[in-house]
N, CA, C and O of each residue as an XYZ file, in Angstrom:
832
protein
N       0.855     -1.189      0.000
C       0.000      0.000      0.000
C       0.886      1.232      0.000
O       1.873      1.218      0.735
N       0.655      2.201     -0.684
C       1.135      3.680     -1.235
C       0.810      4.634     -0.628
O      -0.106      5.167     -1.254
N       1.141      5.417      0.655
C       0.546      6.550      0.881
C       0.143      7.560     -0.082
O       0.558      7.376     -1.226
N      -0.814      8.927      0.197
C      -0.611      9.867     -0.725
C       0.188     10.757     -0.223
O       0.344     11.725     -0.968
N       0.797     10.797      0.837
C       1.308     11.408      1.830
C       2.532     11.197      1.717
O       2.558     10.276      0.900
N       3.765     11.471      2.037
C       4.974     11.097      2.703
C       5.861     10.400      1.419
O       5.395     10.172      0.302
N       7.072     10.157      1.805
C       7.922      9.471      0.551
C       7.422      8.248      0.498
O       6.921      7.777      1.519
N       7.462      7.536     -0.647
C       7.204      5.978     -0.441
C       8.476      5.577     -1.942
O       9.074      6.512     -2.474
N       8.656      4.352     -2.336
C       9.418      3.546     -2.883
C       8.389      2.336     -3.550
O       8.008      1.512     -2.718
N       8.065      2.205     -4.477
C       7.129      1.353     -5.246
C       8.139     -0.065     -5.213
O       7.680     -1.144     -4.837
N       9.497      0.088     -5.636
C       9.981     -0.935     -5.517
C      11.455     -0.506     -5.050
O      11.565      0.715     -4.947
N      12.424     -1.118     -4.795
C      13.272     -1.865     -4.567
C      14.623     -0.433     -4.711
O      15.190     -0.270     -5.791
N      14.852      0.174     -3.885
C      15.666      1.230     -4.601
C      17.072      1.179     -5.407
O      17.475      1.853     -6.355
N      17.628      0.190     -4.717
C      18.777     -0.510     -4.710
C      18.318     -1.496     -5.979
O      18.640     -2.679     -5.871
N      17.837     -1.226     -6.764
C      16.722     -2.496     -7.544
C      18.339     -2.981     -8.995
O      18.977     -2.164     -9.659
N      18.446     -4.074     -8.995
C      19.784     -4.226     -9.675
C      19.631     -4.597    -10.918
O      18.802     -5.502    -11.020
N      20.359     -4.071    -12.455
C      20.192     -3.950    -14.105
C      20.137     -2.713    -14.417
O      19.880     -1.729    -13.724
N      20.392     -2.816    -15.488
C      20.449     -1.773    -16.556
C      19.077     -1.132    -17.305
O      18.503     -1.993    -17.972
N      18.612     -0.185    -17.330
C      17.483      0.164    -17.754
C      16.243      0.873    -16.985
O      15.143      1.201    -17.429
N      16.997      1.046    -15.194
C      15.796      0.976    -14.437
C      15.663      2.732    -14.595
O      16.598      3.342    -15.113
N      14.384      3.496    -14.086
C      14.292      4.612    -14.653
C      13.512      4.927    -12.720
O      13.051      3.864    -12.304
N      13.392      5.816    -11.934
C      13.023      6.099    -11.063
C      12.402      7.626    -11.471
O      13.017      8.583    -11.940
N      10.438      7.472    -10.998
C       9.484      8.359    -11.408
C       9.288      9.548     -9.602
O       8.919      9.285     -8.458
N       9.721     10.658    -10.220
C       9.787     11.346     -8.432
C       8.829     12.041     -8.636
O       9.042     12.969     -9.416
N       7.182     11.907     -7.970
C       5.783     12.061     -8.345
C       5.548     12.926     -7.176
O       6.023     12.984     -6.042
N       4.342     13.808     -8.067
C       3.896     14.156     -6.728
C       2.453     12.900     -6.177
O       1.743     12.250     -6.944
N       2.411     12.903     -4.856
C       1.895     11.841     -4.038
C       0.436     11.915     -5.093
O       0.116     10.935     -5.766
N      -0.444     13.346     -5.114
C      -1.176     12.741     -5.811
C      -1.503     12.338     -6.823
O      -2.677     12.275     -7.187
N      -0.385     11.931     -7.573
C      -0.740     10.830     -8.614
C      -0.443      9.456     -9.057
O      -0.526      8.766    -10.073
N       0.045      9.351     -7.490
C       0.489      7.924     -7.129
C      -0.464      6.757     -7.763
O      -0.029      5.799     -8.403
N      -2.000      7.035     -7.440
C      -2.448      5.568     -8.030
C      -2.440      5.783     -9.504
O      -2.401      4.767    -10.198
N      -2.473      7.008    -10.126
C      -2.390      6.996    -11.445
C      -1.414      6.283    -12.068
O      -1.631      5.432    -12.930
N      -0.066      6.690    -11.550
C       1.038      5.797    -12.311
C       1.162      4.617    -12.109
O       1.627      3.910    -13.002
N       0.647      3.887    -10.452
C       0.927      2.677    -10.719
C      -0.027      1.829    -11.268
O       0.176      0.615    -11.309
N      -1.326      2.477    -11.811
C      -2.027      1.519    -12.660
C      -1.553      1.921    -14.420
O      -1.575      1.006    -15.243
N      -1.270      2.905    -14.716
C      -0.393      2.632    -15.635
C       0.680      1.813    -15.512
O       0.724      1.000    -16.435
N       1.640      1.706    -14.658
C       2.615      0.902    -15.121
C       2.068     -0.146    -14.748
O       2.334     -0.881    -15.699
N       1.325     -0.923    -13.845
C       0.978     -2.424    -13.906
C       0.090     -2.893    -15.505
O       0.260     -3.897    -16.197
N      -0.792     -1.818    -15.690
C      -1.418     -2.461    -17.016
C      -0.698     -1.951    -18.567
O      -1.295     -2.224    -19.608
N       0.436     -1.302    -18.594
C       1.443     -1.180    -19.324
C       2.576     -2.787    -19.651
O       3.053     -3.410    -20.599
N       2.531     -2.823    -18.165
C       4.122     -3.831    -17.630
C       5.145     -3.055    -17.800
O       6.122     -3.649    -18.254
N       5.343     -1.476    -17.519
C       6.334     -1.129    -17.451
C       7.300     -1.198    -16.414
O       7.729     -0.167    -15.896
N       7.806     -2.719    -15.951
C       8.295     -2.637    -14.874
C       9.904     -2.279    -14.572
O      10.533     -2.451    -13.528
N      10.249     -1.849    -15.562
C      11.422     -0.791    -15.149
C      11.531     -0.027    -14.703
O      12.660      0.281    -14.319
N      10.243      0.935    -14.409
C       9.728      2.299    -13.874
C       9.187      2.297    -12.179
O       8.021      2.199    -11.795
N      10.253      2.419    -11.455
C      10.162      2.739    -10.087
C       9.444      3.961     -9.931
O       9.162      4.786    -10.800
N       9.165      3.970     -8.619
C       8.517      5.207     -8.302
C       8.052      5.749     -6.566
O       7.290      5.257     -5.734
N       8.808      6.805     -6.560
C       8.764      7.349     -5.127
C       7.809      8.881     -5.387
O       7.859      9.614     -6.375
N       7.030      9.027     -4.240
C       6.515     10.130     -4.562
C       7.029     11.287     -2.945
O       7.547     11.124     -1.841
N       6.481     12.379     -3.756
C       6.668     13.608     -2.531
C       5.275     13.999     -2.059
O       4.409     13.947     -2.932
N       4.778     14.500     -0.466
C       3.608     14.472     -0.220
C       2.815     15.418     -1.059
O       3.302     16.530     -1.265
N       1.518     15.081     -1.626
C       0.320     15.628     -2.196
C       0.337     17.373     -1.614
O       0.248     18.332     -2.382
N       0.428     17.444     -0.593
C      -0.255     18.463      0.120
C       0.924     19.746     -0.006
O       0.675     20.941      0.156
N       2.081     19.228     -0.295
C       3.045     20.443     -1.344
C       2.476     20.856     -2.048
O       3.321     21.472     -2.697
N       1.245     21.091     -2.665
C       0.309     21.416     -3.716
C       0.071     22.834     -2.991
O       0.162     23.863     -3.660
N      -0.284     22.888     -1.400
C      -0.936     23.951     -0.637
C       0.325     24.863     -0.661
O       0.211     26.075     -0.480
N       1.653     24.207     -0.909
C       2.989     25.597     -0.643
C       3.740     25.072     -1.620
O       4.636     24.242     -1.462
N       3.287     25.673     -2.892
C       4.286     25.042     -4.156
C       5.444     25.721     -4.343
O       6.076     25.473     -5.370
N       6.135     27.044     -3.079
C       7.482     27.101     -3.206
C       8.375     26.226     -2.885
O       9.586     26.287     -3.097
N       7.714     25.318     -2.317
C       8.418     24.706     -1.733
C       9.054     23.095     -2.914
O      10.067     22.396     -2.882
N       8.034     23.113     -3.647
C       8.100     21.514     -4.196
C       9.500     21.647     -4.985
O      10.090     20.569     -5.058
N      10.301     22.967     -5.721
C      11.131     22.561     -6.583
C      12.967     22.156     -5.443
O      13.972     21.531     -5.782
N      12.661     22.792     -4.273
C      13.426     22.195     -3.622
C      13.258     21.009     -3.005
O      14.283     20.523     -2.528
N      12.275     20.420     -2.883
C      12.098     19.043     -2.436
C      11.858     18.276     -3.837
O      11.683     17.103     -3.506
N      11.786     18.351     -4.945
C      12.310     17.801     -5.979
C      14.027     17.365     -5.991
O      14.526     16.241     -5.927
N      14.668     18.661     -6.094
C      15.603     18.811     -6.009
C      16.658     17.522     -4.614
O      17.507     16.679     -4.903
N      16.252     17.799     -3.563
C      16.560     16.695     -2.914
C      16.710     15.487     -3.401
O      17.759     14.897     -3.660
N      15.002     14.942     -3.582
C      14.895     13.654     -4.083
C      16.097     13.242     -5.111
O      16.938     12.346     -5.046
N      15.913     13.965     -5.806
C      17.037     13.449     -7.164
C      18.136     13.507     -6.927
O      18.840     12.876     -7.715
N      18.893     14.270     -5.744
C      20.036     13.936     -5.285
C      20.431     12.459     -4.071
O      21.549     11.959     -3.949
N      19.330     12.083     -3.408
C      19.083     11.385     -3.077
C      19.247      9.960     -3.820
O      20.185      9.237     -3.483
N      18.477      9.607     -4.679
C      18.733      8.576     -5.386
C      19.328      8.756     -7.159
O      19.313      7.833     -7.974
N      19.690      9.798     -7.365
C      20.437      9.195     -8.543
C      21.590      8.299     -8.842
O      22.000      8.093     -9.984
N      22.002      7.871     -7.954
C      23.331      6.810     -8.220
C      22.401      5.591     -8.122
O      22.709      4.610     -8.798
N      21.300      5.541     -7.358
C      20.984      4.331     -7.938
C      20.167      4.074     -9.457
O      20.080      2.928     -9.900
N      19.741      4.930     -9.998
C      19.046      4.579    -11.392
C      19.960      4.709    -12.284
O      21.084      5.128    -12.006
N      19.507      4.287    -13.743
C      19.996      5.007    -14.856
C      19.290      6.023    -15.280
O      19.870      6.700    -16.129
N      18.059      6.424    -14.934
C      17.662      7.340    -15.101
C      16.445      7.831    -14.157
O      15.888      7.056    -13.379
N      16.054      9.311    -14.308
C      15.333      9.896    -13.180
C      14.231     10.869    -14.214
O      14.609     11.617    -15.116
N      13.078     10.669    -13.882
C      12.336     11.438    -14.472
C      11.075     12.020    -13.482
O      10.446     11.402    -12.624
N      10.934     13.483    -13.932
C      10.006     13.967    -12.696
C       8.657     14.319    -13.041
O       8.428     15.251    -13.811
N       7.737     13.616    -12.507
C       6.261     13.677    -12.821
C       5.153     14.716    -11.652
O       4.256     14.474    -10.845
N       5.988     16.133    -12.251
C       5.513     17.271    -11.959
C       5.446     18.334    -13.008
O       6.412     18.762    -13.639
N       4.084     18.750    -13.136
C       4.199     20.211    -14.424
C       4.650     21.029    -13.624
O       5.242     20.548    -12.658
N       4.552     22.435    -13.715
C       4.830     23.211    -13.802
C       4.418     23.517    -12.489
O       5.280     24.280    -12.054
N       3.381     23.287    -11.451
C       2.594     23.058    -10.506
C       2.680     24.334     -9.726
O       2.903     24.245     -8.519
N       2.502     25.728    -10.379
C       2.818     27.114     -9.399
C       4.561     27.227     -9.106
O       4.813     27.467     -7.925
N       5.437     27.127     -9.760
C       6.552     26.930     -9.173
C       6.512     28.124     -9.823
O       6.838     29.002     -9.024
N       6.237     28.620    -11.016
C       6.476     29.992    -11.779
C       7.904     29.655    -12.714
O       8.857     30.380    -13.001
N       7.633     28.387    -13.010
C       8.846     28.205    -13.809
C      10.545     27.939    -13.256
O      11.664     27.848    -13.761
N      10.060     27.901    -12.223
C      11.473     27.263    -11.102
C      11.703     26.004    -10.834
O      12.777     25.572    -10.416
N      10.680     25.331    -11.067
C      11.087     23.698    -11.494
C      11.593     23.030    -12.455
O      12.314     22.041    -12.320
N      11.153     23.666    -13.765
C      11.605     23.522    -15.113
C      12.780     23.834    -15.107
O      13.570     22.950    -15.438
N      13.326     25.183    -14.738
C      14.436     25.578    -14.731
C      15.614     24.378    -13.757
O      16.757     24.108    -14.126
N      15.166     24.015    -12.922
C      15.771     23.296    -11.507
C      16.142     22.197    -12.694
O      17.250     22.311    -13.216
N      15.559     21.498    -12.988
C      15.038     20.308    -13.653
C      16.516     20.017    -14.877
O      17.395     19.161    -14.977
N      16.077     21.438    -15.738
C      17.202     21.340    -16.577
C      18.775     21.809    -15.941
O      19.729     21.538    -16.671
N      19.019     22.380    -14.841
C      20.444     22.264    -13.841
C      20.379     20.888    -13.952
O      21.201     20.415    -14.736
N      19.555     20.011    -13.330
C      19.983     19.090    -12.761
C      20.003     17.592    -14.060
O      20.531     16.522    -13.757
N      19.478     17.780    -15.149
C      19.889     17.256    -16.262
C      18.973     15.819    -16.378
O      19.335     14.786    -16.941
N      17.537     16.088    -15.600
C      16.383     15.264    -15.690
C      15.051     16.100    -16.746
O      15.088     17.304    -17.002
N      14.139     15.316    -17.151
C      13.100     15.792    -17.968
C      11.894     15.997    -16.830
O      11.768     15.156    -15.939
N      11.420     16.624    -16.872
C       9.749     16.442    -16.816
C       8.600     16.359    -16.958
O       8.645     15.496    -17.835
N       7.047     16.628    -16.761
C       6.139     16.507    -17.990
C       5.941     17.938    -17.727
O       6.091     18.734    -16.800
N       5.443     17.911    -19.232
C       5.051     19.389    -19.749
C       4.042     19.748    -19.167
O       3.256     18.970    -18.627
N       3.903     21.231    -19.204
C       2.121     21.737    -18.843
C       2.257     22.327    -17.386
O       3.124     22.057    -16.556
N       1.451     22.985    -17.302
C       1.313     24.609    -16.410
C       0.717     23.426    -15.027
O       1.091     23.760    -13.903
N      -0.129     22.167    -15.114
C      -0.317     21.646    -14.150
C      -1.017     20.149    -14.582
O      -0.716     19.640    -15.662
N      -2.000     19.472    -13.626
C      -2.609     18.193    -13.754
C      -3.556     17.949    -14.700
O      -3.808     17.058    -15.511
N      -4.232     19.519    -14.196
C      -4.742     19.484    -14.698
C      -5.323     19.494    -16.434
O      -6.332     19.012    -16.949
N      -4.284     20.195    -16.941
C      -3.972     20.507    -18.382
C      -3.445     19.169    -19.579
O      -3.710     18.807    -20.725
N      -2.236     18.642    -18.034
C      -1.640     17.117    -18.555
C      -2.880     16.010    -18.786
O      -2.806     15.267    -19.765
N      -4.063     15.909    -17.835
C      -4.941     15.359    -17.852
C      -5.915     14.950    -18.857
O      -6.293     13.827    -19.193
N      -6.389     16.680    -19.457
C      -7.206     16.514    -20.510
C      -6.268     16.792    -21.937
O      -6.811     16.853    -23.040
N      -4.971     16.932    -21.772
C      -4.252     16.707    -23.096
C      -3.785     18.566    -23.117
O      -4.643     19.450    -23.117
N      -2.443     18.806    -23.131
C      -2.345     20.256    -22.886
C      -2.664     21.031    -23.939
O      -2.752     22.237    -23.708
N      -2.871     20.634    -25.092
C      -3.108     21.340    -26.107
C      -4.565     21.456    -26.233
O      -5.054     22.441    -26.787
N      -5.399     20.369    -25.682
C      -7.080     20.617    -25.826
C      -6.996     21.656    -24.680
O      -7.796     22.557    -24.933
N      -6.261     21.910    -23.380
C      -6.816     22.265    -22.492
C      -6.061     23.831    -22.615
O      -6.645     24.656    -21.912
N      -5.257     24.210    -23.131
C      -4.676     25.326    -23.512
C      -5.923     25.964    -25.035
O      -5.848     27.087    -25.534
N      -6.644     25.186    -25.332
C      -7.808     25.812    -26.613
C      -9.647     26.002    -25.487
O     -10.806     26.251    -25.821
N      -9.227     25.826    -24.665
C     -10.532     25.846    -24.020
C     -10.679     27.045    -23.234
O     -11.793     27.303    -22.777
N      -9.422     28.036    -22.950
C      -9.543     28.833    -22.207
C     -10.855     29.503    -21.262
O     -11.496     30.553    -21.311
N     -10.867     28.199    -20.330
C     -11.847     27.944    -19.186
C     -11.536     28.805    -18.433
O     -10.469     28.359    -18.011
N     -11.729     29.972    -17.820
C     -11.470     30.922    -16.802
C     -12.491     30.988    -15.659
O     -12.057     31.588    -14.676
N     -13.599     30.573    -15.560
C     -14.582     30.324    -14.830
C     -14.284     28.934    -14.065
O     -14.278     28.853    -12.837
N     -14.089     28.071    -14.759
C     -13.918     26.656    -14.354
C     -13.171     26.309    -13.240
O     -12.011     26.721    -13.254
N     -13.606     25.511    -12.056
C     -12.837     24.839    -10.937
C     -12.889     23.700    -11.250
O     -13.899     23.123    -11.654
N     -11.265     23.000    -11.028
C     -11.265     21.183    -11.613
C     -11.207     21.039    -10.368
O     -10.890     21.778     -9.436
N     -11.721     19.479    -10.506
C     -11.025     18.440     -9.751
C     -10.478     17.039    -10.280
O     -11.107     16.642    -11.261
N      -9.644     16.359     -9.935
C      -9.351     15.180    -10.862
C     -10.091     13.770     -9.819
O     -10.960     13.929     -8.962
N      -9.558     12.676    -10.142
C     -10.149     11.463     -8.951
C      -9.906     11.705     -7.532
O     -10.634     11.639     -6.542
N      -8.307     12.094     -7.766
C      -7.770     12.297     -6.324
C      -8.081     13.429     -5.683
O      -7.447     13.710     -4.666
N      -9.151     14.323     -6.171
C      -9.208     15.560     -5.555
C     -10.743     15.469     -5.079
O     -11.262     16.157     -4.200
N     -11.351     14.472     -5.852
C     -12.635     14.109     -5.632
C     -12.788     13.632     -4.235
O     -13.426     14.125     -3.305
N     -12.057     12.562     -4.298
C     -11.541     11.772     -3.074
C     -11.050     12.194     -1.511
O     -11.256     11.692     -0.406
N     -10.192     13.534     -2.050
C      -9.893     14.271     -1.252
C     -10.185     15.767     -1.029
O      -9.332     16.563     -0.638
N     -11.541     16.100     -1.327
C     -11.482     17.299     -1.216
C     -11.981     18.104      0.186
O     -11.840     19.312      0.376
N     -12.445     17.379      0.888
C     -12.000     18.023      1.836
C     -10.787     18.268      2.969
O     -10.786     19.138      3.839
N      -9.713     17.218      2.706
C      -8.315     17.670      2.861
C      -7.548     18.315      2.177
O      -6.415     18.719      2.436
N      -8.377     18.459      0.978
C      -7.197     19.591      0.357
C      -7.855     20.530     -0.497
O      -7.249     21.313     -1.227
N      -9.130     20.445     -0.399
C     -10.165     22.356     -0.605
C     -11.008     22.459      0.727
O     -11.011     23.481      1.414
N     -11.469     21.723      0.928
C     -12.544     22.500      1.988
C     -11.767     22.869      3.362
O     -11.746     23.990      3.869
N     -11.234     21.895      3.784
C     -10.796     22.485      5.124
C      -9.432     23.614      5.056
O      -9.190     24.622      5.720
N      -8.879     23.107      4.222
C      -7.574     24.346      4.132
C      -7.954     25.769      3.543
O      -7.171     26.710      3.674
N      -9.093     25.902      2.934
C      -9.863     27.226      2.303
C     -10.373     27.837      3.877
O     -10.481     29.046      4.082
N     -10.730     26.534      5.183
C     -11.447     27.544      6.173
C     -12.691     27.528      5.904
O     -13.366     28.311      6.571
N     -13.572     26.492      4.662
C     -14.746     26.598      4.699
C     -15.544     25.586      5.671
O     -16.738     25.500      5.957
N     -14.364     24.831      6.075
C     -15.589     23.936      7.432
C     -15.620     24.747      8.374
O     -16.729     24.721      8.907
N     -14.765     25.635      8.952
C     -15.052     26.415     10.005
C     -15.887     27.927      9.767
O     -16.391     28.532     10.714
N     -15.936     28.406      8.389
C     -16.584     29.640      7.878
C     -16.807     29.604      6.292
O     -16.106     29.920      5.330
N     -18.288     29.001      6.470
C     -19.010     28.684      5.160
C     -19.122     30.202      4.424
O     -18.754     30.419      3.269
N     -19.518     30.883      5.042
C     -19.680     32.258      4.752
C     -18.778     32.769      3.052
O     -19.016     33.287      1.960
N     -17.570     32.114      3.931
C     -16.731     32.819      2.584
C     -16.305     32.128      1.450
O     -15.396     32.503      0.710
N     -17.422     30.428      1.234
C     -18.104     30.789     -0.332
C     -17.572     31.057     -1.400
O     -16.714     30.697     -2.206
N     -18.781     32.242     -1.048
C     -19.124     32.997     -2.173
C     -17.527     34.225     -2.415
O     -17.107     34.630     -3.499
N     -17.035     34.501     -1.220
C     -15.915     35.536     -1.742
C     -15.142     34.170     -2.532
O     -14.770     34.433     -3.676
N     -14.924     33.066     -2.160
C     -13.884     32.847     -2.988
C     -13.804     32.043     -4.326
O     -12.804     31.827     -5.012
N     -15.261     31.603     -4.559
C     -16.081     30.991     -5.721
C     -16.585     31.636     -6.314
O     -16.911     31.125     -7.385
N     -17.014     33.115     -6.122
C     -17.871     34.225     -6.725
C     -17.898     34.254     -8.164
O     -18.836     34.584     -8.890
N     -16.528     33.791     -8.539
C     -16.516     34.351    -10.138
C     -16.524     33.169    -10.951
O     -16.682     33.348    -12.159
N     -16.373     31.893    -10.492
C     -16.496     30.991    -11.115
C     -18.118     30.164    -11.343
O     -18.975     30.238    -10.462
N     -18.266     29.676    -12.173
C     -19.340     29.038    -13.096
C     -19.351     27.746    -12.891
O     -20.506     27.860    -13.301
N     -19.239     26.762    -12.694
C     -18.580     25.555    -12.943
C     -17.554     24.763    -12.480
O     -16.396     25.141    -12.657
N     -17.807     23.648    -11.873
C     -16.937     22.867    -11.160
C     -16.719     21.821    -12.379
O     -17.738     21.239    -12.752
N     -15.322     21.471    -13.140
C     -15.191     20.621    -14.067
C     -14.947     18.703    -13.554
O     -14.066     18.533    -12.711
N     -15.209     18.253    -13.728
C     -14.535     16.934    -12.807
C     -13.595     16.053    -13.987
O     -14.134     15.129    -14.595
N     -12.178     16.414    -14.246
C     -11.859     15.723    -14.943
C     -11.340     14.024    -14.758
O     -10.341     13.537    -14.230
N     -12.310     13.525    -15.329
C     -12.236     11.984    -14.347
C     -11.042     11.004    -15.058
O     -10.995     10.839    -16.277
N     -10.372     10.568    -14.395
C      -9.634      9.430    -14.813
C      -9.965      8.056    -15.543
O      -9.543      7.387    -16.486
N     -11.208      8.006    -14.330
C     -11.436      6.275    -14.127
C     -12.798      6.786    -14.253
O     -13.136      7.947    -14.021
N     -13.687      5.666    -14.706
C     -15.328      5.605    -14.976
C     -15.585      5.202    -13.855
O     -15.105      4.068    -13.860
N     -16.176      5.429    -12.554
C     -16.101      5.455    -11.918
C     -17.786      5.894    -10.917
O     -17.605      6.848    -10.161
N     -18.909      5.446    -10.889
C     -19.996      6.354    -10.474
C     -19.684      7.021     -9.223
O     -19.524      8.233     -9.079
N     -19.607      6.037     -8.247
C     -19.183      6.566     -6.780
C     -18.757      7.751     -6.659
O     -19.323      8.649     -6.036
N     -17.175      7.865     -7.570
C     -16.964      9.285     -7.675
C     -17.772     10.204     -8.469
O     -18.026     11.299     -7.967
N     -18.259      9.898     -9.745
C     -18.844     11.175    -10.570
C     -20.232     11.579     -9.285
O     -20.591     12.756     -9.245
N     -20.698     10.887     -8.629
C     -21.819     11.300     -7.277
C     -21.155     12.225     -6.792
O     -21.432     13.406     -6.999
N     -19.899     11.719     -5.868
C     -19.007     12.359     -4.555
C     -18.635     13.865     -5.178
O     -18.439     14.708     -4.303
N     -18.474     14.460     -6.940
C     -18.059     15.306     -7.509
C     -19.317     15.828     -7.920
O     -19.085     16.898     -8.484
N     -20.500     15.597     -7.911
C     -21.315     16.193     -8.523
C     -22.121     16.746     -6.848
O     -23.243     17.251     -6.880
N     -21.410     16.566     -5.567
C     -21.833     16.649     -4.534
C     -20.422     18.041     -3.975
O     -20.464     18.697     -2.934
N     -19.472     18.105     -4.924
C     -18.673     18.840     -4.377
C     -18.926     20.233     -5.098
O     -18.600     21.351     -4.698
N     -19.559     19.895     -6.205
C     -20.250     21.075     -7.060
C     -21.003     21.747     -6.202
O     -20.891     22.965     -6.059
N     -21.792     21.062     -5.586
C     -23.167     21.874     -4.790
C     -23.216     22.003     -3.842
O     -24.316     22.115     -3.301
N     -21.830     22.067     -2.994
C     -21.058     22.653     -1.889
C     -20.591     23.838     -1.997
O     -20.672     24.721     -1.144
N     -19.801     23.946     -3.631
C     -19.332     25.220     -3.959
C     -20.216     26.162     -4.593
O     -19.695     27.239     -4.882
N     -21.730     25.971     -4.948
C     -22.609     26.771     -5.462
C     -22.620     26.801     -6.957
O     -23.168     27.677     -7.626
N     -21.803     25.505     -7.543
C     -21.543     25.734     -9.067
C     -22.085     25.060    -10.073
O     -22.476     23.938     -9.751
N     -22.201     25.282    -10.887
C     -22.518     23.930    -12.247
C     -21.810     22.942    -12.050
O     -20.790     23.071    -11.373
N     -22.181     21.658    -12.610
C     -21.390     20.330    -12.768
C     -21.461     19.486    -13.976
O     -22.383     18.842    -14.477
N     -19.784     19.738    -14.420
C     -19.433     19.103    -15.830
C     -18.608     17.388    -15.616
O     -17.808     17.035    -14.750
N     -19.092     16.742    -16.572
C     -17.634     15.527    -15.997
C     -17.304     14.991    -17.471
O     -18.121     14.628    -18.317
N     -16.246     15.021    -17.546
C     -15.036     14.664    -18.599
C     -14.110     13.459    -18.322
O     -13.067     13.484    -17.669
N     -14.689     12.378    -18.948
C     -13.590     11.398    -18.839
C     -12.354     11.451    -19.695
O     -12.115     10.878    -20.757
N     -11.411     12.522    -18.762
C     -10.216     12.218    -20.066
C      -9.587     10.952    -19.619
O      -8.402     11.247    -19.774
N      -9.592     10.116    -19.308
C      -8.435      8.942    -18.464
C      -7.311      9.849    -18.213
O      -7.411     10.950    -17.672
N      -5.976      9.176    -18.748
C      -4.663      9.831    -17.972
C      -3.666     10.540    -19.516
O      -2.457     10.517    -19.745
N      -4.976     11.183    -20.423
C      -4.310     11.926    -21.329
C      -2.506     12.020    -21.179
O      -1.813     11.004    -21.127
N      -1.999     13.284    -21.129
C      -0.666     13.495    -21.604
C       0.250     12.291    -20.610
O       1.274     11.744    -21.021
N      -0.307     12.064    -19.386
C       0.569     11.264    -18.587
C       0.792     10.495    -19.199
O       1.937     10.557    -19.645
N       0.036      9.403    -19.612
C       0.099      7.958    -20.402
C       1.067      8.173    -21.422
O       1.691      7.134    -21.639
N       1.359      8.951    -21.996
C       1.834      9.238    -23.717
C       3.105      9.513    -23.014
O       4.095      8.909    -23.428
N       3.244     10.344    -21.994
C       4.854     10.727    -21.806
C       5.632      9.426    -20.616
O       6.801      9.114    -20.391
N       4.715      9.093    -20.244
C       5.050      7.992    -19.438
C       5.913      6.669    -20.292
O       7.007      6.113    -20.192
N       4.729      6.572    -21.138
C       5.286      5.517    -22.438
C       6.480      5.837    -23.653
O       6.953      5.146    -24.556
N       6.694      7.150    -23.220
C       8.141      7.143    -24.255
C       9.247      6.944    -22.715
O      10.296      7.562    -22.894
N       9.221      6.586    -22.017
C      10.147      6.278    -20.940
C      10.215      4.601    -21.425
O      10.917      3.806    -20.801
């Protein structure tokens, strides 16, 4: 079992051959990759993640990137980092190429999700996403850290301008499209759901 939380190690770090590639994720997209790589068989592709909730202080993620990969690069042949752009303001990308690893493209999950080029032509400005894992988790990582379990009140200041809660879904899934069409009408919004599965991830995952 995988936290979404905390470092974890999918396999074996010390893992011994030629070819092995180590994925430094953020936590929440831990179950994403490892059901890609189990129904891929990409089992060259290790994978440690950094906690989810770096999402709430994304100055922080390009130095705890940065760690990680100093951390284990002597053991891979290669290191690849499965973080966009995630609010760093372009300080990860930059970090990324110092340190002479790739990462995936795109301003965030959300964009990688539904394919960055559909989601860069949609210029959604109203729109609030959520993906599975946000579905799952949204009240550890929107409702209570916004302050809306303790002061519903402020809503409307901070949803005011938006239209629409998008749910970009991974997995077909009812349980969740309910739990998301229930997080809509918490936030006062419309409710859209989009099964992109794991758009750009899958595609950049698989040229590894």
């Amino acid at each position: 079992m995988i936290p979404a939380d905390g470092e974890l190690t999918e396999a074996g770090l010390a893992a011994e051959g030629r070819g092995r590639i180590l994925l430094i994720a953020c936590g929440a997209l831990a179950r994403e990759i490892l059901d890609l790589r189990a129904a891929n068989g990409w089992t060259h592709l290790d994978l440690t993640c950094l906690p989810a909730k770096l999402h709430l202080y994304p100055d922080r993620i390009t130095e705890a990137v940065t760690e990680a990969v100093a951390k284990h690069r002597a053991d891979y042949d290669g290191i690849f980092v499965v973080y966009a752009d995630c609010g760093t303001g372009g300080l990860l990308e930059q970090r990324c190429r110092e340190l002479g690893v790739e990462m995936v493209a795109g301003p965030h999950c959300y964009s990688f999700f539904e394919g960055n080029d559909t989601f860069a032509g949609r210029e959604e400005f109203t729109a609030f996403y959520l993906t599975d894992f946000l579905v799952r988790q949204f009240d550890a990582f929107v409702w209570k850290p916004m302050g809306l379990d303790r002061h519903p009140e402020l809503r409307d200041m901070y949803f005011g301008n938006y239209e629409k809660l998008v749910y970009q879904a991974q997995t077909d899934d009812p349980a969740l499209d309910t739990r998301a069409r229930d997080c809509a009408a918490r936030l006062g919004l419309a409710y859209e759901r989009r099964l992109t599965g794991y758009g750009d991830l899958a595609t950049t995952l698989a040229r590894l």
